[in-house]
C-alpha positions as CSV (number, residue, x, y, z in Angstrom):
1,X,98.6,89.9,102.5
2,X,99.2,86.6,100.6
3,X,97.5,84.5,103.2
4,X,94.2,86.6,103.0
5,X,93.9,86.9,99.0
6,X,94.1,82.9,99.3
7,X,91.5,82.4,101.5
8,X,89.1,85.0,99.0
9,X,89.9,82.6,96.2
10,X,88.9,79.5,98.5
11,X,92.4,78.0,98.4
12,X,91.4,75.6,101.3
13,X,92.5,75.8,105.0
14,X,95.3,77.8,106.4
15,X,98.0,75.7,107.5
16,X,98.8,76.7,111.6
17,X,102.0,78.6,110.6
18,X,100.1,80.5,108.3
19,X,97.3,81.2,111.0
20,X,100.2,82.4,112.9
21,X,101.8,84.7,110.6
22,X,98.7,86.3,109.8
23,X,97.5,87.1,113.3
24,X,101.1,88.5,113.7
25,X,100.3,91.0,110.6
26,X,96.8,92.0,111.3
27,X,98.2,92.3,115.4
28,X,100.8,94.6,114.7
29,X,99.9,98.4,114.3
30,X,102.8,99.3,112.1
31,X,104.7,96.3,110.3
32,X,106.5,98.3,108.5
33,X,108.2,100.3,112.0
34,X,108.3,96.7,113.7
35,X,110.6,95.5,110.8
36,X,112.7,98.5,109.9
37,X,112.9,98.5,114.0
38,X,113.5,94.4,114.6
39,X,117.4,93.4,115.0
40,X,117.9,92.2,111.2
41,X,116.0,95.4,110.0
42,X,118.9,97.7,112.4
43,X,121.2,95.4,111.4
44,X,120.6,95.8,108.0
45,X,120.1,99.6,107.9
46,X,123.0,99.8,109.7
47,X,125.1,97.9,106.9
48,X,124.0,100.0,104.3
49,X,121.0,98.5,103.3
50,X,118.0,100.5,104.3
51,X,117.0,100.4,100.9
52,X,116.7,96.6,100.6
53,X,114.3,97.3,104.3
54,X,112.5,99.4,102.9
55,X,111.4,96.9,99.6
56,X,110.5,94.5,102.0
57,X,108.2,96.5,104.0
58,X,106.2,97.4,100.5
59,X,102.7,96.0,100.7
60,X,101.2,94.9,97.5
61,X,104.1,95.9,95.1
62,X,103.5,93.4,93.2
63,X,101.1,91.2,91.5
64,X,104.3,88.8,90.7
65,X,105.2,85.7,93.0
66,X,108.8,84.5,92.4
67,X,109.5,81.1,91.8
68,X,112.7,79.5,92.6
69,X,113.6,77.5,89.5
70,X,116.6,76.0,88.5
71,X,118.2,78.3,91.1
72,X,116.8,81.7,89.8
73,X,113.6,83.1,91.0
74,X,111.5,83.9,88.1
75,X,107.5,84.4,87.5
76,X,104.8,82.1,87.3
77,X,104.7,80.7,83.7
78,X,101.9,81.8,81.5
79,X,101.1,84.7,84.3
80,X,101.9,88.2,83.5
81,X,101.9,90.6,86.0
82,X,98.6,93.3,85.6
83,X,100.8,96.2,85.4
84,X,103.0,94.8,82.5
């Protein structure tokens, strides 16, 4: 989790609605069942797009943050991702 791997690398205090989201995570047995089963994830399935659920359930996919920029989300100049 995002909140936890900035804390490792002593990226100061957690703000209180990070505190919250994290005790939400580490507090639920299965994220990935809460979201497929919350009402956007049904919603979604539903629509057609269980795929698109089932990419934001991945944990640690990624080592790439996107960054909105100019109205694209793109990577973090000078950062390339460890599995490029």
């Amino acid at each position: 989790m995002i909140i936890a791997e900035l804390q490792k690398q002593d990226a100061g205090p957690a703000s209180p609605e990070a505190a919250a989201a994290r005790t939400s995570f580490t507090g639920t047995p299965d994220v990935a069942e809460t979201v497929a089963d919350c009402s956007s994830g049904r919603e979604l399935i539903q629509q057609g797009f269980a795929d698109d659920v089932a990419i934001a359930i991945e944990l640690d996919a990624t080592s790439v943050v996107p960054v909105l920029t100019d109205g694209a989300f793109t990577a973090v100049p000078g950062r390339v991702p460890s599995d490029a």
